[in-house]
C-alpha positions in Angstrom: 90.5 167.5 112.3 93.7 165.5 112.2 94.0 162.9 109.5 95.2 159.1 110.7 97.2 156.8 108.4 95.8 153.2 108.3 99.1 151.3 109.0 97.6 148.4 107.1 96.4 150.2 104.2 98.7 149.1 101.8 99.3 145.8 103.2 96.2 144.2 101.9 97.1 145.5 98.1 100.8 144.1 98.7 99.5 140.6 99.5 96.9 140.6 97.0 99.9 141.1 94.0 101.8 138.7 96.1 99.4 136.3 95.7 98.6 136.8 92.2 102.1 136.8 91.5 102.8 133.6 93.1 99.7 132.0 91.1 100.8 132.9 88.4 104.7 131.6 88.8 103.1 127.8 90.0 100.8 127.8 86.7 104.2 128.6 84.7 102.7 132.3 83.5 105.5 133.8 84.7 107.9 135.8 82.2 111.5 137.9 83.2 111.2 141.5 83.3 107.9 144.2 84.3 104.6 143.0 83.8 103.4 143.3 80.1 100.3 145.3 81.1 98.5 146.8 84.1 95.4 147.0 82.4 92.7 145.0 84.9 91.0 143.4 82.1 94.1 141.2 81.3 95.4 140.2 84.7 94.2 137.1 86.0 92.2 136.6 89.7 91.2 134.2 91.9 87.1 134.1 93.1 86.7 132.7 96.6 85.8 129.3 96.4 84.0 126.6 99.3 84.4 123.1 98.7 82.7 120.5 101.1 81.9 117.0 101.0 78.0 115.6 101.3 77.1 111.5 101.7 77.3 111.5 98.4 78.7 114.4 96.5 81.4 116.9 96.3 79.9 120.2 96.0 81.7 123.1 94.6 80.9 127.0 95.1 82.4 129.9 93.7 81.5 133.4 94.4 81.6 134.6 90.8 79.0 137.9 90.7 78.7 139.8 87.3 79.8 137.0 85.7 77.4 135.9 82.7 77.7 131.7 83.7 76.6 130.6 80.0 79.3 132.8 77.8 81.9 133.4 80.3 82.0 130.2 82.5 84.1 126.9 81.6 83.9 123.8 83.6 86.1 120.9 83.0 86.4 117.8 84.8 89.4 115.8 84.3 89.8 112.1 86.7 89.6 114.1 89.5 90.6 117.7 89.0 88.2 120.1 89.1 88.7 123.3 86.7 86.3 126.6 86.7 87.9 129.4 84.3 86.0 132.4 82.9 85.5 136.0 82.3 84.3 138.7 84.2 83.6 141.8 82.0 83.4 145.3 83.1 80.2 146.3 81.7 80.1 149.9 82.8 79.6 152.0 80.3 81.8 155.5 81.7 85.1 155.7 81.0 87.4 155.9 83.8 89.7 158.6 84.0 91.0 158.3 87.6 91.0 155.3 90.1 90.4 156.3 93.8 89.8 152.7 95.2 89.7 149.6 92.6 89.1 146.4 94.3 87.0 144.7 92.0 88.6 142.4 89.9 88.0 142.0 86.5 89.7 139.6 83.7 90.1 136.2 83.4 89.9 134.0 86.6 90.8 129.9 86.7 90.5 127.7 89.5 91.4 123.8 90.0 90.8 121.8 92.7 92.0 118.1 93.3 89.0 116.0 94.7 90.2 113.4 97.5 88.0 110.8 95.4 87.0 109.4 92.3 83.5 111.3 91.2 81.0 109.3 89.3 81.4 110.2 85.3 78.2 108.3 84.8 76.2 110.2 87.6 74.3 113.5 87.3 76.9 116.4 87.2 75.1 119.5 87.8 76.1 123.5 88.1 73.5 125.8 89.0 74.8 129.9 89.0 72.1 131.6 91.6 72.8 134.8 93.2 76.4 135.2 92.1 77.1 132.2 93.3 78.8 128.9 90.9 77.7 125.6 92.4 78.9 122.6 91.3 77.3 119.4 92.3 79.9 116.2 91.7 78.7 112.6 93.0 80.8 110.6 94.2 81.6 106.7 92.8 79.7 104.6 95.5 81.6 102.5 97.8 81.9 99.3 97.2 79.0 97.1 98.8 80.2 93.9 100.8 79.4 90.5 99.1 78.4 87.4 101.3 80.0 84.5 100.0 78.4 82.0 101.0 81.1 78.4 101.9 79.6 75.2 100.6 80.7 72.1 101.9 81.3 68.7 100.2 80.0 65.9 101.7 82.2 62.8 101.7 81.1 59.5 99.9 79.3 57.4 102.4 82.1 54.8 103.3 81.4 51.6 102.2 81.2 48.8 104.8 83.1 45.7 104.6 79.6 43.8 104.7 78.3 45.2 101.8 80.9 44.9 99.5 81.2 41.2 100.7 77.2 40.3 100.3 77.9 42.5 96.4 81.0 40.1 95.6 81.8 37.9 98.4 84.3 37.7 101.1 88.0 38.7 99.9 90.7 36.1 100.4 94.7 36.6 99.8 96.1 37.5 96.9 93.0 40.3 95.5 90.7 36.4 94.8 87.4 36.5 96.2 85.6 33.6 98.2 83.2 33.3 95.1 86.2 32.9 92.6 88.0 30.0 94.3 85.3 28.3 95.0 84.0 28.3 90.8 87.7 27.0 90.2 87.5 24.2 92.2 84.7 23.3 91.5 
């Protein structure tokens, strides 16, 4: 039996330290020289994460299994940045003399994600951990609700008619006198 090489063996592992490298030079965790330790427990991962958008909420999941969510999981919401960091422990009990495959990732993880709107502060914020599985439940502020304003309309004075102001004070001659006036002076 003739043994085939997987061309694309290594490439997975290559991207994966790419990728955790790159993380952790745009979070500023980046120092000159070898890495301090290879030891998995200190190196930091990244757990897949979903986030989708409901009617009214932003919900969050994270695929974080083996993870105890009540001593090892942090949540932090901050205007609108989302940030899950944590722990994930390996709890076996044998030591481990020699790796064959090791793709499960162990160490502390943090995630951040920058919600496209303001969540509600004052609403129910809710995380539920079911089945390895982190999800975070973030309403959102309600929109704004249109206002009728309703346009009131003054209504002019009645106008006055010539008539009426002349039966009230009598018929107006030249000079601002009235037709009552001239006739009490010359009388």
């Amino acid at each position: 039996m003739k043994y085939r090489r997987d061309p694309f063996g290594n490439f997975f592992e290559i991207q994966k330290q790419i990728d955790q490298i790159f993380d952790a030079f745009i979070e500023g965790q980046v120092t000159a020289g070898p890495p301090a330790s290879v030891n998995p427990e200190q190196q930091f991962w990244r757990p897949p994460m979903d986030v989708y958008e409901a009617a009214d909420a932003f919900i969050v999941r994270v695929e974080l299994p083996g993870v105890d969510p009540e001593d090892e999981v942090e949540i932090e919401l901050t205007e609108s940045v989302l940030t899950i960091r944590g722990t994930r422990r390996d709890r076996s009990r044998e030591k481990k003399q020699h790796y064959h495959l090791a793709e499960i990732n162990y160490g502390g993880f943090e995630r951040a994600v920058a919600l496209p709107e303001a969540i509600d502060d004052d609403g129910e914020l809710v995380a539920n951990y079911d089945d390895g599985f982190l999800e975070i439940t973030l309403p959102k502020v309600a929109p704004p609700v249109a206002k009728t304003i309703p346009v009131q309309t003054k209504r002019p004075e009645q106008p006055r008619t010539i008539e009426a102001e002349e039966r009230q004070e009598g018929p107006s001659l030249p000079g601002g006198d009235t037709a009552a006036s001239s006739e009490e002076d010359e009388g």
